[in-house]
ZABA-420248 format. One record per residue: y, x, z of N, C-alpha, C in turn; residue number from 1; residue in one letter. Coordinates in nm, 3 decimals. Example, Ala and Ser with C-alpha at 12.3 -4.5 7.8 and 13.67 -1.06 7.14 Angstrom:
<node <-0.569, 1.319, 0.780>, <-0.450, 1.230, 0.780>, <-0.330, 1.320, 0.780>, 1, 'a'>;
<node <-0.225, 1.285, 0.708>, <-0.106, 1.367, 0.714>, <0.003, 1.290, 0.787>, 2, 's'>;
***
This chain:
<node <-1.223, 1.555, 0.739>, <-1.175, 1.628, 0.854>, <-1.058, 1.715, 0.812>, 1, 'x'>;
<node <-0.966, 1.734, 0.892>, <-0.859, 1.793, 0.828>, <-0.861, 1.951, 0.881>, 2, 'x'>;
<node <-0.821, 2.012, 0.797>, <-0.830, 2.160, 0.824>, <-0.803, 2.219, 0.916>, 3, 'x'>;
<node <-0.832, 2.372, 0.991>, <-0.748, 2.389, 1.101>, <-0.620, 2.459, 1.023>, 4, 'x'>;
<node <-0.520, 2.447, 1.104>, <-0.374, 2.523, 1.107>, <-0.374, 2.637, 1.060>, 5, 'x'>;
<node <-0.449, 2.707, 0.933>, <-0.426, 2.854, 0.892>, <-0.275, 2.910, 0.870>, 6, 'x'>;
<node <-0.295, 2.844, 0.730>, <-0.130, 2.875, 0.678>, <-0.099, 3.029, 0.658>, 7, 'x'>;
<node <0.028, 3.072, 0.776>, <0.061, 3.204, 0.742>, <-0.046, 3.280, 0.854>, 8, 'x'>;
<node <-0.145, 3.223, 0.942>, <-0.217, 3.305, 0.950>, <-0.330, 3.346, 0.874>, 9, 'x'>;
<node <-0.362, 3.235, 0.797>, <-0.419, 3.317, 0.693>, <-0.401, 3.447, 0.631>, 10, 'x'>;
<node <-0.244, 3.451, 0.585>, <-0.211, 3.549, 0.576>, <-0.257, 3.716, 0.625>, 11, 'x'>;
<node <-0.273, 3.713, 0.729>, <-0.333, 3.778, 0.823>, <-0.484, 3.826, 0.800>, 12, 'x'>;
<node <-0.523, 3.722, 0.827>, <-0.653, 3.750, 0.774>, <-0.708, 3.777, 0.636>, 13, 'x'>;
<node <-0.660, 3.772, 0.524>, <-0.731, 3.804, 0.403>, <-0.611, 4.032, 0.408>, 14, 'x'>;
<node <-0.530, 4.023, 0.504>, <-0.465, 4.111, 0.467>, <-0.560, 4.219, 0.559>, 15, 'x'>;
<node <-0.590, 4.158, 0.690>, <-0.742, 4.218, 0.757>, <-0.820, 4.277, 0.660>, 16, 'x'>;
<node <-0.857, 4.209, 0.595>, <-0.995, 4.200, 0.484>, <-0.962, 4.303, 0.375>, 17, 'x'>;
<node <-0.874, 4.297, 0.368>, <-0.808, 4.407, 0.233>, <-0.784, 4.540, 0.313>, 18, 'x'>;
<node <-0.752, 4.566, 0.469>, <-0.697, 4.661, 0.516>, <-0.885, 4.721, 0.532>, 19, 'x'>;
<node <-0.988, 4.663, 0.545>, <-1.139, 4.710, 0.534>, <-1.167, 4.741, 0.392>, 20, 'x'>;
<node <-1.149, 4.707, 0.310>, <-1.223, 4.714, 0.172>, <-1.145, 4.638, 0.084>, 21, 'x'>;
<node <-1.121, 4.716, -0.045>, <-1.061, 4.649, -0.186>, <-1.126, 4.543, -0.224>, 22, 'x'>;
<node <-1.082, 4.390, -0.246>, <-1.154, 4.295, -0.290>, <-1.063, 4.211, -0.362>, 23, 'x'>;
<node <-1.124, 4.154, -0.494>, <-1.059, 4.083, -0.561>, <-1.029, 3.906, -0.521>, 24, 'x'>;
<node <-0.983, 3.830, -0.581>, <-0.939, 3.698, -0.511>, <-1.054, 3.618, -0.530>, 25, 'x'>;
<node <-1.145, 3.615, -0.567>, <-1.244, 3.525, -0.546>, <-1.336, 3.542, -0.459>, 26, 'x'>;
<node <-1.326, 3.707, -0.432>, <-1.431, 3.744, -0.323>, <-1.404, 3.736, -0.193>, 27, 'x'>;
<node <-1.278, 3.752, -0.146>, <-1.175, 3.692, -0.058>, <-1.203, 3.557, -0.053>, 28, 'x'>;
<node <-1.189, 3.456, -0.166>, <-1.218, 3.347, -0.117>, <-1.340, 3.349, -0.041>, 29, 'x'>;
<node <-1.481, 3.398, -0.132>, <-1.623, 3.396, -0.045>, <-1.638, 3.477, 0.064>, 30, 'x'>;
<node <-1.545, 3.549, 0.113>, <-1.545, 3.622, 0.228>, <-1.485, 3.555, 0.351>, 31, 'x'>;
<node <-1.360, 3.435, 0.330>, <-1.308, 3.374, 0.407>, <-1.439, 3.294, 0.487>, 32, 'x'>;
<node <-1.468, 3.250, 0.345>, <-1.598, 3.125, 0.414>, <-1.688, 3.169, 0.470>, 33, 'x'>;
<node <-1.758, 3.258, 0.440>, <-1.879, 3.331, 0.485>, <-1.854, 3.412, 0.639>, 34, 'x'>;
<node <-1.770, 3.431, 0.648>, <-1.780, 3.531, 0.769>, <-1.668, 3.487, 0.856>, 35, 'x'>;
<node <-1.543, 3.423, 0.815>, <-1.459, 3.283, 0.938>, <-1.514, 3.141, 0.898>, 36, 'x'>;
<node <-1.544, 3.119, 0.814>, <-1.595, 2.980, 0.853>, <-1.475, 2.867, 0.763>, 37, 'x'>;
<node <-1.393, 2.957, 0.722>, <-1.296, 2.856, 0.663>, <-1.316, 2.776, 0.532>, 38, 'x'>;
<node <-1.340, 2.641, 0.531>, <-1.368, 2.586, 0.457>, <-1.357, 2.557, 0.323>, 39, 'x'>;
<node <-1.437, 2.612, 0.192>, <-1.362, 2.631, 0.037>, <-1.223, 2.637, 0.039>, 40, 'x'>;
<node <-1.205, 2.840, 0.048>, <-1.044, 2.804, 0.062>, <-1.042, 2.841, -0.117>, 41, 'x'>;
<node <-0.957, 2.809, -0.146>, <-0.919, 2.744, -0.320>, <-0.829, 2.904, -0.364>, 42, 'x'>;
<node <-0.852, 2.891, -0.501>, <-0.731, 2.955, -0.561>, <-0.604, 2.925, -0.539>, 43, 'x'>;
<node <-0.591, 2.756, -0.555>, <-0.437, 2.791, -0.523>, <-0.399, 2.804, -0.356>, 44, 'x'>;
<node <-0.449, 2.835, -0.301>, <-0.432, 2.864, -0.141>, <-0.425, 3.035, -0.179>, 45, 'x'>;
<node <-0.520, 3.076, -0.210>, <-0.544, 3.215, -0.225>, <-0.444, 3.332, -0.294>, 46, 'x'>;
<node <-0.390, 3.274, -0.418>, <-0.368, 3.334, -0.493>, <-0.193, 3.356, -0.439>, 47, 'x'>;
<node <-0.122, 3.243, -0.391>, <0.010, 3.265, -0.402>, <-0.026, 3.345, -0.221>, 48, 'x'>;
<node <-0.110, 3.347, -0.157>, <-0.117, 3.433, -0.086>, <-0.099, 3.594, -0.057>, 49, 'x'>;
<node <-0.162, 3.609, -0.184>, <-0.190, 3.770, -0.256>, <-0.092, 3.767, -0.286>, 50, 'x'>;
<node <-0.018, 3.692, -0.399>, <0.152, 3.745, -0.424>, <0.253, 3.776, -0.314>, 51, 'x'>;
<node <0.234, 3.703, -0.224>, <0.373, 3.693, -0.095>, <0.310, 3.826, -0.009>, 52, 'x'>;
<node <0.223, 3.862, -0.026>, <0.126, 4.006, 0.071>, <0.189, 4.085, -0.008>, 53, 'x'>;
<node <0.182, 4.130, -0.193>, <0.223, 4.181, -0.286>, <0.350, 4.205, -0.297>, 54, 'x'>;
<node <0.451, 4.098, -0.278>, <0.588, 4.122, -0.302>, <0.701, 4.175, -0.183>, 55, 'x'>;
<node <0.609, 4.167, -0.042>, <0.624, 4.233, 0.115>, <0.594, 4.362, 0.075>, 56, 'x'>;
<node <0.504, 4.384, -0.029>, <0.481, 4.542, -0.029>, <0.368, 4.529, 0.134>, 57, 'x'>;
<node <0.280, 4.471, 0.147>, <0.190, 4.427, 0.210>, <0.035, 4.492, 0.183>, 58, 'x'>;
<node <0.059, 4.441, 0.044>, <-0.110, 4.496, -0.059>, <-0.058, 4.558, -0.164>, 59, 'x'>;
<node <-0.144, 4.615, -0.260>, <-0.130, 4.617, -0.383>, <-0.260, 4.645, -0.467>, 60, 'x'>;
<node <-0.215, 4.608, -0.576>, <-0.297, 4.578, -0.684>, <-0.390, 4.742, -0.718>, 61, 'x'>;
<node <-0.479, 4.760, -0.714>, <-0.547, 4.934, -0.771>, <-0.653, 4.909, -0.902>, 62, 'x'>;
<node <-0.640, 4.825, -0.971>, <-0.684, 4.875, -1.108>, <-0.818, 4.714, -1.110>, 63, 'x'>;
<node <-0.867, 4.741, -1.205>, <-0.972, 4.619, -1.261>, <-1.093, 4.612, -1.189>, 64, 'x'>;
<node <-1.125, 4.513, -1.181>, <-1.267, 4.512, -1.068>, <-1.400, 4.445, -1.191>, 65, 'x'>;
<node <-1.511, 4.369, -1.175>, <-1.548, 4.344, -1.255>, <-1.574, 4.205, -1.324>, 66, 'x'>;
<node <-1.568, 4.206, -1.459>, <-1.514, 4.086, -1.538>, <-1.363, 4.078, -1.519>, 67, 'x'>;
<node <-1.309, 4.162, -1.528>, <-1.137, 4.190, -1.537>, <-1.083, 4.164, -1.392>, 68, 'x'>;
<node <-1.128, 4.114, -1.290>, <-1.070, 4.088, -1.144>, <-1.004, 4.171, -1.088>, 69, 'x'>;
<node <-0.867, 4.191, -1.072>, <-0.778, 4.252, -1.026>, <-0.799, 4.267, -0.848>, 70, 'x'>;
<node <-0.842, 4.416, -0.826>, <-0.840, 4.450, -0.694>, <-0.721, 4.482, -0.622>, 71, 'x'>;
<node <-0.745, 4.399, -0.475>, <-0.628, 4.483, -0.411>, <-0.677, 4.498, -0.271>, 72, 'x'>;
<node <-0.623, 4.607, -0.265>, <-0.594, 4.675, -0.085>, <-0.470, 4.692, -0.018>, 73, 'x'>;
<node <-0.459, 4.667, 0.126>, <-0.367, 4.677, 0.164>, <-0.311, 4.835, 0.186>, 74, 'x'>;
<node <-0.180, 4.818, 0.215>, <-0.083, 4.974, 0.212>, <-0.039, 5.006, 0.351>, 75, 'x'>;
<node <0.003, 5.119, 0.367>, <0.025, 5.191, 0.481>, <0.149, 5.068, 0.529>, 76, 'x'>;
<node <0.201, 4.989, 0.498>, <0.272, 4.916, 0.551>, <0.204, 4.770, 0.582>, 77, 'x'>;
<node <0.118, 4.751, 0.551>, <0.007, 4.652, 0.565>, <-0.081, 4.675, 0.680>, 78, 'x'>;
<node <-0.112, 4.806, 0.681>, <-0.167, 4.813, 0.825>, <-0.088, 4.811, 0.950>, 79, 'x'>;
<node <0.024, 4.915, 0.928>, <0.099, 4.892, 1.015>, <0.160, 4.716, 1.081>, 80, 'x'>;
<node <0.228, 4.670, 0.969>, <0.193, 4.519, 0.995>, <0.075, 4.419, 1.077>, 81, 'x'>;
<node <-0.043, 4.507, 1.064>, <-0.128, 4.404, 1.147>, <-0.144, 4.489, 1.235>, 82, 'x'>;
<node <-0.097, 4.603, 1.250>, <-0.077, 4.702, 1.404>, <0.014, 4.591, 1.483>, 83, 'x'>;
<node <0.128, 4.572, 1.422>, <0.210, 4.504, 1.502>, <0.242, 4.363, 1.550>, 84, 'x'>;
<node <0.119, 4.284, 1.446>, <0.052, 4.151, 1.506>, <-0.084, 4.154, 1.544>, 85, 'x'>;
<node <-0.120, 4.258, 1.595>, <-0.246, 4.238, 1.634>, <-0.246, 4.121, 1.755>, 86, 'x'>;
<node <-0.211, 4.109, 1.837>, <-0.215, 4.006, 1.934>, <-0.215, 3.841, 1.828>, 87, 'x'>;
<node <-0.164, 3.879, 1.762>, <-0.120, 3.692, 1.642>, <-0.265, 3.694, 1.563>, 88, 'x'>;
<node <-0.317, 3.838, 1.564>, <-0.447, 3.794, 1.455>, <-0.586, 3.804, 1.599>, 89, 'x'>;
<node <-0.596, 3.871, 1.666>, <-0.690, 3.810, 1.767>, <-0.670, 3.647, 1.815>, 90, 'x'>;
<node <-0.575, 3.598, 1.811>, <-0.573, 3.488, 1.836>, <-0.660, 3.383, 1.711>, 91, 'x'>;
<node <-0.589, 3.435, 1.598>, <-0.657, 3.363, 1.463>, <-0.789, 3.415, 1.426>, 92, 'x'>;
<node <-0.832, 3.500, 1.471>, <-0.971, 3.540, 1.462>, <-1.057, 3.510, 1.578>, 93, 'x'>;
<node <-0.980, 3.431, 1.716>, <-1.082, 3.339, 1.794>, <-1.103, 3.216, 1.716>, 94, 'x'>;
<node <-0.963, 3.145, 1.700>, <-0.933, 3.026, 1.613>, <-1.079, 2.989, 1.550>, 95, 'x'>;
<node <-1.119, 3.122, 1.442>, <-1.162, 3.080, 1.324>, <-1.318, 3.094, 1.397>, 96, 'x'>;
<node <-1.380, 3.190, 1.479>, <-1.481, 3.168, 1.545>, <-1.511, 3.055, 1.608>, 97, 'x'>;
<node <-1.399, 2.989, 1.686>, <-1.485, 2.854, 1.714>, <-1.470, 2.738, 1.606>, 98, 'x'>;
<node <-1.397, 2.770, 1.469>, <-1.428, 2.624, 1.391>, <-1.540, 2.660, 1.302>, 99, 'x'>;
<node <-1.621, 2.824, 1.307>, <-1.725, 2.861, 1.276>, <-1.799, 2.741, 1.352>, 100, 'x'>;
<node <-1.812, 2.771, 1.492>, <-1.900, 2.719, 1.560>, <-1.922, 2.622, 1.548>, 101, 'x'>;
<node <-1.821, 2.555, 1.552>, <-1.821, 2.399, 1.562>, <-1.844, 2.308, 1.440>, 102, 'x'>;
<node <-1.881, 2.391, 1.335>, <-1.864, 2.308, 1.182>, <-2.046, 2.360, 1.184>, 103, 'x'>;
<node <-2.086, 2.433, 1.231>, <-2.208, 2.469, 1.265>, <-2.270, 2.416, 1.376>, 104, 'x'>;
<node <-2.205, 2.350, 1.418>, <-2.269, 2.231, 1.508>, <-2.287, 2.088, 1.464>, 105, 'x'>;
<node <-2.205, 2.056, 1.360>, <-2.249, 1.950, 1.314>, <-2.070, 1.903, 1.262>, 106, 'x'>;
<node <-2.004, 1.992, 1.325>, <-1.832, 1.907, 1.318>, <-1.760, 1.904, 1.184>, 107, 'x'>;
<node <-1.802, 1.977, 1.083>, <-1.781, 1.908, 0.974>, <-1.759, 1.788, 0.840>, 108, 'x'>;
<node <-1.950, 1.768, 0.938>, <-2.053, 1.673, 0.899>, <-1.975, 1.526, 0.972>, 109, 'x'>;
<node <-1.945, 1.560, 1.101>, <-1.864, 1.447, 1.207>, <-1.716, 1.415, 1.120>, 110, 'x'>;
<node <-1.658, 1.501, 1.099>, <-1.539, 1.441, 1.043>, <-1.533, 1.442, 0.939>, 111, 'x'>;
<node <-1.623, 1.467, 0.806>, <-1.621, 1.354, 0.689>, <-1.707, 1.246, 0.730>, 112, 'x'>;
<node <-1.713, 1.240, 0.808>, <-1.782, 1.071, 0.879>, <-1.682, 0.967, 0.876>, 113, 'x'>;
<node <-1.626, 1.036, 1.019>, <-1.501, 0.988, 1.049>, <-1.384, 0.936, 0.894>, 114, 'x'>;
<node <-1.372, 1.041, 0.843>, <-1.288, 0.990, 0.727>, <-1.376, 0.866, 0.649>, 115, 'x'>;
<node <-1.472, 0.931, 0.626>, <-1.555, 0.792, 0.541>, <-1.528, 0.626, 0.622>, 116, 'x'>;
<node <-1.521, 0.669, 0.782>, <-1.528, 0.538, 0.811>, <-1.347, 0.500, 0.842>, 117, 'x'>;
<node <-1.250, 0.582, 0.793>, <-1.095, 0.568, 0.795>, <-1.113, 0.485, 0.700>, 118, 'x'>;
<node <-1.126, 0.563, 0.587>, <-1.134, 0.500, 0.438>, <-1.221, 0.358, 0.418>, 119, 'x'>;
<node <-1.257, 0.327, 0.489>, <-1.379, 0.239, 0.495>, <-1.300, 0.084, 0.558>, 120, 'x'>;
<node <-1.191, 0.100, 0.667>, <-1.193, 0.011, 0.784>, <-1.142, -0.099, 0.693>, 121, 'x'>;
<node <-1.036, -0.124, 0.564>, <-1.037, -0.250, 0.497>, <-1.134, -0.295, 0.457>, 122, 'x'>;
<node <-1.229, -0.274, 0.412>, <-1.356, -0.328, 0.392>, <-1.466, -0.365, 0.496>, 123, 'x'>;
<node <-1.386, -0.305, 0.578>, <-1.558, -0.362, 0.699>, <-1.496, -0.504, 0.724>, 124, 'x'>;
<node <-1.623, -0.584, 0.761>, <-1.609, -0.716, 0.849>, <-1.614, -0.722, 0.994>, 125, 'x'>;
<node <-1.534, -0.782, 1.047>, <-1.501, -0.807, 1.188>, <-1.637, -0.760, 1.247>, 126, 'x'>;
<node <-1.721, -0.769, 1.265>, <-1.867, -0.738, 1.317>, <-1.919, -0.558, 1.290>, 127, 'x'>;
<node <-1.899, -0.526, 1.174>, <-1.925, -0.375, 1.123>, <-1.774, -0.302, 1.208>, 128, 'x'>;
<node <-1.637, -0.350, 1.265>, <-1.592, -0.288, 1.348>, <-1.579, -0.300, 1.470>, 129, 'x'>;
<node <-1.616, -0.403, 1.507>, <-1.688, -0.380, 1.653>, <-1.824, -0.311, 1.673>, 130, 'x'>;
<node <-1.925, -0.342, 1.589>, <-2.025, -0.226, 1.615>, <-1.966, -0.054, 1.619>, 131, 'x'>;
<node <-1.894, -0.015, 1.540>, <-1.819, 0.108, 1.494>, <-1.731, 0.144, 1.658>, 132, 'x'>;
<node <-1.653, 0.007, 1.733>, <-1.609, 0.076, 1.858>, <-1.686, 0.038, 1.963>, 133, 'x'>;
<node <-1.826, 0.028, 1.937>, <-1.913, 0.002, 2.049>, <-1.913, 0.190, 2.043>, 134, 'x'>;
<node <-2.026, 0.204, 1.886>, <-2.063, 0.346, 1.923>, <-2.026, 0.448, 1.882>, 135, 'x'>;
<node <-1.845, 0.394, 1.893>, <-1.689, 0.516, 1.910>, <-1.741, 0.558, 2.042>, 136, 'x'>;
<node <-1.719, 0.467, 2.155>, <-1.724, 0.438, 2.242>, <-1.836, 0.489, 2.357>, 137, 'x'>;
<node <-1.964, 0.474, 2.303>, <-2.048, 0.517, 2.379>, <-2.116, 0.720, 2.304>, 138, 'x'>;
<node <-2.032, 0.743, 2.230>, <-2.066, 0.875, 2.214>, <-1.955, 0.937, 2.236>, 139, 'x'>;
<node <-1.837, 0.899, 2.271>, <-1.716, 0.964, 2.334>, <-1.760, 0.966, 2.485>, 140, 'x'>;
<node <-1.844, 0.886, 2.554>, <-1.903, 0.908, 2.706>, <-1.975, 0.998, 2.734>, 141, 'x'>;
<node <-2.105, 1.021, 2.609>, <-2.180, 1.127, 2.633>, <-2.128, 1.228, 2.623>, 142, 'x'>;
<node <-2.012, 1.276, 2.493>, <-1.970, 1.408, 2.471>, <-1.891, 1.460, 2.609>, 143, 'x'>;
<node <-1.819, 1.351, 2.623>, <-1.756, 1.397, 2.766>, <-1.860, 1.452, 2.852>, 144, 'x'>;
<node <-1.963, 1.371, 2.900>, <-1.996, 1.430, 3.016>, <-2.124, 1.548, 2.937>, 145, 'x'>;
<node <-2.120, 1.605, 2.818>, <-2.127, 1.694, 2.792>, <-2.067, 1.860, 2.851>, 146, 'x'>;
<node <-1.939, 1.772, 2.841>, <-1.859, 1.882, 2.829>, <-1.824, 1.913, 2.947>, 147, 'x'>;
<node <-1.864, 1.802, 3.065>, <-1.847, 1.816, 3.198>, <-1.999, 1.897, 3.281>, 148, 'x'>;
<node <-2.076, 1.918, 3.184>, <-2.235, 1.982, 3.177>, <-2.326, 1.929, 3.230>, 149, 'x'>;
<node <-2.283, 1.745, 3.218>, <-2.356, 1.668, 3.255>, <-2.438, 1.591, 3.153>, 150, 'x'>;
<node <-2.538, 1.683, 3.098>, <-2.597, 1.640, 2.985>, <-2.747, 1.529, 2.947>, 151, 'x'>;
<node <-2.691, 1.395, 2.882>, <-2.778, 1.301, 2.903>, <-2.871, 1.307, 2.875>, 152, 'x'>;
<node <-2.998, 1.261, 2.910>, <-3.131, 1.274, 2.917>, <-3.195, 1.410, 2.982>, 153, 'x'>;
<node <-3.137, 1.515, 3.009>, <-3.229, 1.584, 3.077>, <-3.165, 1.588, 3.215>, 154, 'x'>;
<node <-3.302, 1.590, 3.288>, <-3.370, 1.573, 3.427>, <-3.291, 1.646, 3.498>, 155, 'x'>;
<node <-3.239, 1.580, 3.627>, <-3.156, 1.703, 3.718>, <-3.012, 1.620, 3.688>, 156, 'x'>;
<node <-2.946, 1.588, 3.530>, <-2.832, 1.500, 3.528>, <-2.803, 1.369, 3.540>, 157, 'x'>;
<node <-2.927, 1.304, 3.510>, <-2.862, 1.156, 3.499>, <-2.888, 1.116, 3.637>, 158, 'x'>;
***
């Protein structure tokens, strides 16, 4: 499944996180995941993050954390900064609530499916992909009329 669109809003958000509490880059990473939902975000996602926050004069570095982990918090110009995108980070902090939701519904699980069966389609036989767009096909009907709150099998919808 391919990621959602963070990027430079990420940005945003780990600079959120720093403007609450000093945290070093790994805890940031486990803080991304744990509480938006964003999927193993990596060092190298992370780290040249903290520099470009760092060299804005965004964050800065306040001394050793533990096992040598360099803490940082954001600066009076860092807050101000997300004073003045607050509207750009409510948006990315709905964003990240519903791919919470939805990767907690199972949509994770659905699109390394999906990829497995991308990666898969030279090898299937004519028969294993027509079964595959039978039941493309008949669970793209239900989700729809899911979503239309016409939900199959219980009483009152069908």
């Amino acid at each position: 499944m391919e990621r959602p669109k963070y990027k430079g809003h990420l940005k945003l958000l780990v600079l959120k996180m720093l403007s609450e509490k000093p945290m070093h880059g790994y805890g940031i990473m486990a803080e991304l995941e744990r509480v938006y939902g964003i999927p193993h975000p990596s060092p190298g996602t992370i780290y040249p993050i903290l520099s470009s926050l760092k060299r804005n004069g965004l964050i800065e570095a306040i001394g050793e954390g533990k096992r040598d982990k360099r803490l940082y918090r954001a600066t009076e110009k860092g807050k101000q900064y997300l004073e003045e995108h607050a509207e750009e980070l409510e948006k990315m902090l709905h964003m990240a609530a519903l791919f919470k939701e939805f990767a907690r519904l199972g949509g994770r699980e659905l699109g390394e499916l999906l990829k497995e069966v991308f990666l898969s389609l030279d090898k299937l036989s004519d028969e294993q992909k027509m079964a595959l767009a039978k039941e493309f096909s008949e669970f793209t009907k239900r989700v729809r009329l899911i979503l239309l709150g016409e939900i199959p099998g219980v009483k009152g919808n069908e």
